[in-house]
Structure formats: structure tokens, C-alpha cells
C-alpha positions in Angstrom: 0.0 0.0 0.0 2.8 2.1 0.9 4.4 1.6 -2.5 1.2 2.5 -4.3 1.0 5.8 -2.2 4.6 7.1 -3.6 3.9 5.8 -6.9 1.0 7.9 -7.1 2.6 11.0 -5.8 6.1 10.6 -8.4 3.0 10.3 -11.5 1.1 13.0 -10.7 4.0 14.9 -10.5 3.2 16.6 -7.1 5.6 19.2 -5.6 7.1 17.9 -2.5 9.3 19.9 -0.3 12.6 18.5 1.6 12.8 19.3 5.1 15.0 22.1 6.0 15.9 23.1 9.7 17.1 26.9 8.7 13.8 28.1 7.5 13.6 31.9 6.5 12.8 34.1 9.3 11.4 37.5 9.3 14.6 39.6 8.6 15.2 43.8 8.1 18.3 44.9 7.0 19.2 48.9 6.4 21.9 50.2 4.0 25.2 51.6 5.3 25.2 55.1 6.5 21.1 55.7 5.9 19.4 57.5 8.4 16.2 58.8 8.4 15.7 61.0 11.4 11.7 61.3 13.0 10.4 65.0 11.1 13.3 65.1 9.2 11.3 67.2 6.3 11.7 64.2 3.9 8.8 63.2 1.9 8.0 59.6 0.9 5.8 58.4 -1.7 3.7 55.3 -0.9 3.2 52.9 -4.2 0.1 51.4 -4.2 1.0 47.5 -2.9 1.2 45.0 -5.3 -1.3 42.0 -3.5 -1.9 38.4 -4.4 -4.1 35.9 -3.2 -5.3 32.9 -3.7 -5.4 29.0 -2.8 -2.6 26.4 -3.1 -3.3 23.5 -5.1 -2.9 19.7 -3.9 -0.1 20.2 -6.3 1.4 23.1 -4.5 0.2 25.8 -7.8 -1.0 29.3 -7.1 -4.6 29.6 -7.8 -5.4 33.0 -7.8 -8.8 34.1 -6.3 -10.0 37.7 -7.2 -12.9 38.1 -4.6 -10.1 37.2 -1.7 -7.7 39.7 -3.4 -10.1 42.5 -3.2 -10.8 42.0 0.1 -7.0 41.8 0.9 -6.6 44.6 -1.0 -9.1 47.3 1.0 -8.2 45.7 4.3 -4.5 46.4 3.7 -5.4 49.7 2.2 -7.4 50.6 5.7 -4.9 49.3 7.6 -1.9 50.8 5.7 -3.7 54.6 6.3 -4.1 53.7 9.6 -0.2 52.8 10.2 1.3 55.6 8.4 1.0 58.2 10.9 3.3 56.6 13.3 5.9 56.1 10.0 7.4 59.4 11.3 8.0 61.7 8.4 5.4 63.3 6.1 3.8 60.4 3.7 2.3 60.9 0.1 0.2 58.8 -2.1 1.3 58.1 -5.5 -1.2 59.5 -8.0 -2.9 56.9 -10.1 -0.9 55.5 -13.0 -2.7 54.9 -16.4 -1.0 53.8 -19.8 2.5 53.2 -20.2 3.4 54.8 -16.3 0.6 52.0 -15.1 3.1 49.7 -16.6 6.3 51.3 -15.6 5.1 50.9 -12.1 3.6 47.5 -12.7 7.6 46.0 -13.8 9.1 47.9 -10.7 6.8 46.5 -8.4 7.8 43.1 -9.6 11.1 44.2 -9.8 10.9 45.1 -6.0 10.0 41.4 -5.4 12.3 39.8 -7.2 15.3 41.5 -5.7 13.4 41.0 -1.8 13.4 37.4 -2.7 16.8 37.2 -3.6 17.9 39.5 -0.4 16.1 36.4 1.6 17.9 34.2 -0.5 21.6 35.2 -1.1 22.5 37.6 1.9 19.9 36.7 5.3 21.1 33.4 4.4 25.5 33.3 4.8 25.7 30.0 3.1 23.7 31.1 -0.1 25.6 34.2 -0.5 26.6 35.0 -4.2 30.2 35.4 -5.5 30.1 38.8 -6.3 28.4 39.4 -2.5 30.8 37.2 -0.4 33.4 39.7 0.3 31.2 42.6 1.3 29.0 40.2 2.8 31.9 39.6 4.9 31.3 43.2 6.0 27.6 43.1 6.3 27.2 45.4 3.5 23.6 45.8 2.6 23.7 46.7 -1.2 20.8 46.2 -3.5 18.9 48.6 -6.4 16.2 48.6 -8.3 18.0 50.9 -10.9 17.4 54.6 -11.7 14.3 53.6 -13.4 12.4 54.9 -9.8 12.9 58.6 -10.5 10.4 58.0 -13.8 7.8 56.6 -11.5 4.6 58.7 -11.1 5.0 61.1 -8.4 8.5 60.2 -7.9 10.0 64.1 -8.5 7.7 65.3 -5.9 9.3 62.9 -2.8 12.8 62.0 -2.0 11.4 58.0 -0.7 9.9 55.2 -2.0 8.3 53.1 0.0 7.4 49.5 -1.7 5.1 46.9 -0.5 4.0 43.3 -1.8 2.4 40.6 -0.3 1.5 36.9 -1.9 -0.9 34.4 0.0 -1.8 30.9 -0.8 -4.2 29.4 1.3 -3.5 25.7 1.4 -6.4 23.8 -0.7 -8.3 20.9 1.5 -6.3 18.6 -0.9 -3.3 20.3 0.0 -3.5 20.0 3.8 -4.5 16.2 3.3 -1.4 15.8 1.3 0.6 17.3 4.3 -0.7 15.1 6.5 -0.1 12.3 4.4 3.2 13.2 3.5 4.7 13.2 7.4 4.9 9.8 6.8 7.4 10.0 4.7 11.3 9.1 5.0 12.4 12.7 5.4 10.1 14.2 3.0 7.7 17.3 4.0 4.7 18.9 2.3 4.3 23.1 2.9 0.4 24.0 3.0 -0.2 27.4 2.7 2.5 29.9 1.5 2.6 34.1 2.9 5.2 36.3 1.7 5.5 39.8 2.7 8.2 42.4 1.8 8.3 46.3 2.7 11.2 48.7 1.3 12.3 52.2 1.3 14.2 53.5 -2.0 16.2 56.1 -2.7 14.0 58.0 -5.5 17.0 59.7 -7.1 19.6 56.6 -7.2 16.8 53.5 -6.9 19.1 52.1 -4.2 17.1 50.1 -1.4 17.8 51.8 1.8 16.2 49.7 4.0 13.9 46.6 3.6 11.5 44.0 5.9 11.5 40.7 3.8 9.3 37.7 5.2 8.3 34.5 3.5 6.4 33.4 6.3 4.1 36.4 7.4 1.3 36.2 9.6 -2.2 37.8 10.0 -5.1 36.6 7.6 -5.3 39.3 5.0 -9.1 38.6 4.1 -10.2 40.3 7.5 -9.4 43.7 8.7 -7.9 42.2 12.2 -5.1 40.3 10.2 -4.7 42.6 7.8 -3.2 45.2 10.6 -1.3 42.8 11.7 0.3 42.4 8.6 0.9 45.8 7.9 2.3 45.9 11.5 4.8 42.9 10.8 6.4 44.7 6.6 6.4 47.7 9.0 8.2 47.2 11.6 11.6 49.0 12.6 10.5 51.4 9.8 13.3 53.7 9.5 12.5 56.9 11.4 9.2 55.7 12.7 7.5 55.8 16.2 5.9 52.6 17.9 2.3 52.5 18.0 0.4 53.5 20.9 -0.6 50.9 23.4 -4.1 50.3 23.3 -5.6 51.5 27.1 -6.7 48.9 29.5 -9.9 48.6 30.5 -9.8 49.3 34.7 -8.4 46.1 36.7 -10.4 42.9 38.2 -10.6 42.6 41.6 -9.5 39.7 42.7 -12.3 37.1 44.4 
């Protein structure tokens, strides 16, 4: 029975994931010499985020779902409004792009996730590091771009910041989650249900250099309701440069004890 079970898994060709100890954590990671000082008079432009989400197939595919995505989309938009008065410097909205800017912006926002995933990938993580990284690496240099592209962006001449945001979710399918299960019984062999990436970063409008960035491939907070969705915007927006802690909520006046 066993045999059959592995059999079937190898022909249908289903993505199965090797255990791995070091798993990506939620890392932030700010360029040499940037500061941005609380009030500084600096202005930064917030790009509208770039949000997936969807379901993860038995066979570990995105399947993107458009009724989750708008709901993601105006929770993290409420939430986002919500956060940026603690951000600690004077915030702008990038106008609405149409045309050939709507597709400018579009290519720099993937851009922007690309080079977050490869941050995760070939500096958070020592052992991954690429050649032509090692030896700053060595000196924790933090040295990424997105190119000089940014300064074209709409609304880019009018703030001296960028401030990018993406998030992807997958929502493991029932098939999915049964597969996990199944798949514990494996030699070795583990199945990842449910995928949620998140990545927040601050540009240099002028150069396109990334000043600072919060890259996670395993965020929290369900973005289809409003309570996850701030915490997700809490999580890409943490140990924003410059920024102020939120306020503690008050507590309501103490018990007495019985």
C-alpha cells in the first residue's frame, strides 16, 4: 500500500518539499550610512502594494482568487492609512498610474520582489551568498537597487522616498492540507500548505538604491479580514526607519481579585 501511495505521488508529478531546519525568518536589513531621522522634512511616496491571493493547489500551484484579493486589497489599504502616521515623516500617495506609467510601475513592483526574494535568499542566508556578494558580505554590507528607473515613476520628482510593499498568499487547498498530512509519513520528506510572503522597502528616489527593507516568507495575519490585515501591515512595517511605535491600546480598569 505504501508503494502505491509514492507511486501515485512521483505520476502526478506533485511538488514535494525536503525538510530544512534553517527556514527563512522575518529579517530587516538597512543600508550603510542611511538614516532617516523622525520630522526630518523628507517626503515619501507610498506605491500602491502589489497584493496576491489565492489558494494552493494539492499540487502546490498558485490559484489566484479575485474576490479574496479585493478583500485583501481594501483591508490592507485601511490598515496601511491607519499605520502611516506613526511612519514618522510626512507620507504621500502616488497618484494613479494609467498607460504606459501603469506599466512602468507595474515591472518595478515586480522588480521590488524579485530583488526582496533574492535578499532572503543570497544575503539573510550566509551559506547562499553570491560570489560577487561574499566579500562585502563579509562586512555586512547591505547593497541592492532597483535601478534609476524609480525617478520616472509617477510622483517620484515630488518625494525624495519610496516606500514598496508586496504581499502573496496561498491558502492551502483541502487537498493540500490532506497531502501534508499524508506526506509526514514519509522518509524525510515534508509537504508546505499554505504559503505568505510579505516584503516592505524604502528607496532612494534619485539613485533607486534600497535603503532599508523587511522581507518575510512566512508572514502572519489573515489578509481577508481587517484584524489580520493590521497585523500584517504591523509585521512589513516594523523597525521602519524613522518611525515611532504604535500607541498601546488603554486597559480597561483592573479585576478585583475574588
Amino acid at each position: 500500500m505504501k508503494g502505491l501511495f509514492w507511486a501515485f505521488l512521483l505520476a502526478a508529478g506533485l511538488t514535494l518539499v525536503v525538510g530544512n531546519p534553517a527556514q527563512a525568518q522575518e529579517r530587516s536589513a538597512t543600508r550603510q550610512g542611511f538614516e532617516l531621522a523622525p520630522n526630518s522634512g523628507k517626503k515619501i511616496l507610498v506605491f500602491r502594494p502589489s497584493i496576491s491571493v489565492g489558494a494552493q493547489s494539492t499540487g502546490g500551484l498558485f490559484e489566484p482568487n479575485g474576490d479574496w484579493t479585493d478583500k485583501a486589497r481594501t483591508n490592507l489599504q485601511a490598515a496601511l492609512e491607519k499605520a502611516q502616521a506613526s511612519l514618522g515623516n510626512a507620507v504621500i500617495a502616488a497618484p494613479e498610474a494609467y498607460g504606459d506609467d501603469a506599466q512602468t510601475l507595474q515591472e518595478h513592483l515586480q522588480l521590488f520582489a524579485a530583488v526582496s526574494d533574492a535578499v532572503i535568499k543570497y544575503q539573510f542566508f550566509v551559506g547562499n551568498r553570491l560570489p560577487t556578494k561574499k566579500r562585502d558580505n563579509k562586512h555586512a554590507v547591505f547593497d541592492w537597487s532597483l535601478g534609476k528607473g524609480v525617478a520616472d515613476l509617477p510622483g517620484a520628482k515630488d518625494a525624495d522616498y519610496g516606500l514598496f510593499l508586496f504581499t502573496r498568499d496561498a491558502y492551502g487547498s483541502t487537498g493540500r492540507k490532506v497531502l501534508q498530512v499524508l506526506a509526514a509519513f514519509g522518509p524525510g520528506l515534508a509537504v508546505k500548505s499554505g504559503q505568505h510572503e510579505g516584503y516592505a522597502g524604502l528607496v532612494d528616489l534619485r539613485t533607486g538604491d534600497l535603503l532599508w527593507l523587511n522581507a518575510d516568507a512566512a508572514m502572519g495575519g489573515d489578509v481577508r479580514d481587517a484584524e489580520g490585515s493590521e497585523k500584517r501591515i504591523h509585521q512589513l512595517l516594523e523597525d521602519f526607519p524613522g518611525s515611532t511605535p504604535p500607541k498601546a491600546q488603554p486597559q480597561g480598569p483592573a479585576q478585583a481579585k475574588p
